[in-house]
BAZA-37731 format. One record per residue (C-alpha): chain; x, y, z; residue in three letters. Coordinates in Angstrom, 2 decimals. Layout:
+---+---------+---------+---------+-----+
| c |       u |       v |       w |   r |
+---+---------+---------+---------+-----+
| A |       X |       Y |       Z | ala |
...
+---+---------+---------+---------+-----+
REM end
This chain:
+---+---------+---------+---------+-----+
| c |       u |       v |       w |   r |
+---+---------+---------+---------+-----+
| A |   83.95 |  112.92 |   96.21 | unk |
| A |   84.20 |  110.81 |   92.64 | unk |
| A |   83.35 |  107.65 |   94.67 | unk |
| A |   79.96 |  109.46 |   95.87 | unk |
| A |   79.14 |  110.21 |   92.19 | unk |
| A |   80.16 |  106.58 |   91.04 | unk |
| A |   78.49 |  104.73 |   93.22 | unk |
| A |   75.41 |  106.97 |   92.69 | unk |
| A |   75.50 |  106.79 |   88.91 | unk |
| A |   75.89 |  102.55 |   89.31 | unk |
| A |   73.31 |  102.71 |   91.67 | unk |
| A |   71.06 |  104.43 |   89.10 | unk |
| A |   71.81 |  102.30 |   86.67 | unk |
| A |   71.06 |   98.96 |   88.17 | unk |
| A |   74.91 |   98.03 |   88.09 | unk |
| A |   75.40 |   97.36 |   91.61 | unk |
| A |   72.63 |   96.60 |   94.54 | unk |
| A |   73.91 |   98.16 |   97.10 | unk |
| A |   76.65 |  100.16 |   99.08 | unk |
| A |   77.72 |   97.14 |  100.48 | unk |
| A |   78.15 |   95.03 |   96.43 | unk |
| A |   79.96 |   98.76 |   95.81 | unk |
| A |   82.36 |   97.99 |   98.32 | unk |
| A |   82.87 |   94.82 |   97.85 | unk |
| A |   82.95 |   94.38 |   93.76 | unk |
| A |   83.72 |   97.51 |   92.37 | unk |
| A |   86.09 |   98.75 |   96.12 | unk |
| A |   87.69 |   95.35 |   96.51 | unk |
| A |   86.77 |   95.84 |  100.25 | unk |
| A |   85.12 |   94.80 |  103.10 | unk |
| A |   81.11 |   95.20 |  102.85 | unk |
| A |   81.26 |   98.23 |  104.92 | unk |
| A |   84.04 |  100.23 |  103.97 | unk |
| A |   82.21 |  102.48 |  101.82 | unk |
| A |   80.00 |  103.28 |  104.60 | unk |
| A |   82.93 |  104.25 |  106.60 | unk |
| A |   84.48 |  106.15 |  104.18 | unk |
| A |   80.95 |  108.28 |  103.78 | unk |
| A |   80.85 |  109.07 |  107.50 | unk |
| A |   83.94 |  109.84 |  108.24 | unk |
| A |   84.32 |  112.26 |  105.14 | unk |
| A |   87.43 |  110.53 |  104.38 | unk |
| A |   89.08 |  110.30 |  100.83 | unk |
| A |   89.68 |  106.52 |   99.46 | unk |
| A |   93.47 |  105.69 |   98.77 | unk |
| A |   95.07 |  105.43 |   95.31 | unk |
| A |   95.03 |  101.64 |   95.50 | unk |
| A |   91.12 |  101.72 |   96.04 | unk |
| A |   90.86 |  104.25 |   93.09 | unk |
| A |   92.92 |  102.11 |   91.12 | unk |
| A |   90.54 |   98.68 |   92.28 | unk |
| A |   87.89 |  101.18 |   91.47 | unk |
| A |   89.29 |  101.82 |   87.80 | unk |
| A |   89.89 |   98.12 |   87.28 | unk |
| A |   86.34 |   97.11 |   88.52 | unk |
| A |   84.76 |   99.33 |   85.84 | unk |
| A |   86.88 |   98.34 |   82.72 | unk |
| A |   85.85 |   95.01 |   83.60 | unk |
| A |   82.92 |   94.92 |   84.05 | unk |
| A |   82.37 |   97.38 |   80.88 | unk |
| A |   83.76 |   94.60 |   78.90 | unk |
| A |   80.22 |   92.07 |   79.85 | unk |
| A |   78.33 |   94.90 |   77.98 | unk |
| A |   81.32 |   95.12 |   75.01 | unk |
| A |   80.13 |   94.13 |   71.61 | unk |
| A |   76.47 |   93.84 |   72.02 | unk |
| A |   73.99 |   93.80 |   69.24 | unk |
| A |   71.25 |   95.04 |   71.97 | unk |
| A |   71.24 |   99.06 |   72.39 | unk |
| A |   70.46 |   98.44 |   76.01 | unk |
| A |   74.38 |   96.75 |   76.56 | unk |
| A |   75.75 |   98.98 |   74.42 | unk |
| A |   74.59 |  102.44 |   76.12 | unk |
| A |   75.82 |   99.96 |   79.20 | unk |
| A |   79.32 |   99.71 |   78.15 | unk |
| A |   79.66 |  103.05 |   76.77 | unk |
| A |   78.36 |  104.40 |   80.48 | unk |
| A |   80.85 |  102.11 |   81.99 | unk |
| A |   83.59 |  103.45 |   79.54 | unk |
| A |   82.68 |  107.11 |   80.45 | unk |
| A |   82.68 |  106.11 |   84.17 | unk |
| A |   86.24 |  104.30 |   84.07 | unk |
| A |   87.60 |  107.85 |   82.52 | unk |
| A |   86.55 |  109.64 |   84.88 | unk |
| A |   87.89 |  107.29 |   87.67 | unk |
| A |   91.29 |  107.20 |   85.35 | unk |
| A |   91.59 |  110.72 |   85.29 | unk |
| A |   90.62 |  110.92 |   89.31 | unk |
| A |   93.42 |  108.48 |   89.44 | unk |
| A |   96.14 |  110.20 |   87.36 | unk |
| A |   95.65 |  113.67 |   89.17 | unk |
| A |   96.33 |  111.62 |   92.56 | unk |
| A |   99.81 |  109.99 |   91.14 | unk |
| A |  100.62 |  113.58 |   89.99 | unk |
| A |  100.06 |  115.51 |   93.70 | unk |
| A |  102.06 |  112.30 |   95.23 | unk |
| A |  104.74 |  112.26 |   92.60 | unk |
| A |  105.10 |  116.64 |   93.80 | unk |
+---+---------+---------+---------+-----+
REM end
């Protein structure tokens, strides 16, 4: 599941502390729901892709335009990140729009 591998790779990366900051800055949810969505195997909806999306152009753009390498290969992580989440996104939209 894409959220699995995002919140992994943020994780990794010092971007967010824990599942429960994933869920609630980068999911727009409760501090749990990320939990919940991991145990019950359970696929987020397009609206928490979409928050998802959002979450990670945003908060690419504190990194943006950075003398320092270290925000710069942090921005251009976040940038990969939000295109993967947009593509996630876009191949959702197309199997409702079917």
């Amino acid at each position: 599941m894409i959220i699995d591998t995002v919140y992994n790779k943020l994780h990794e990366n010092h971007l967010c502390s824990s599942a429960y900051d994933f869920s609630t800055r980068f999911l727009g949810k409760s501090k749990g729901y990320y939990g919940v969505l991991k145990s019950r195997k359970s696929t987020p909806s397009i609206e928490v892709v979409a928050t998802l999306e959002t979450a990670l152009k945003k908060t690419s753009f504190i990194y943006n335009n950075s003398k320092f390498t270290f925000f710069s290969k942090k921005h251009d992580f976040l940038c990969e990140l939000t295109n993967e989440v947009s593509s996630y996104r876009e191949q959702l939209t197309d199997q409702l729009l079917q």
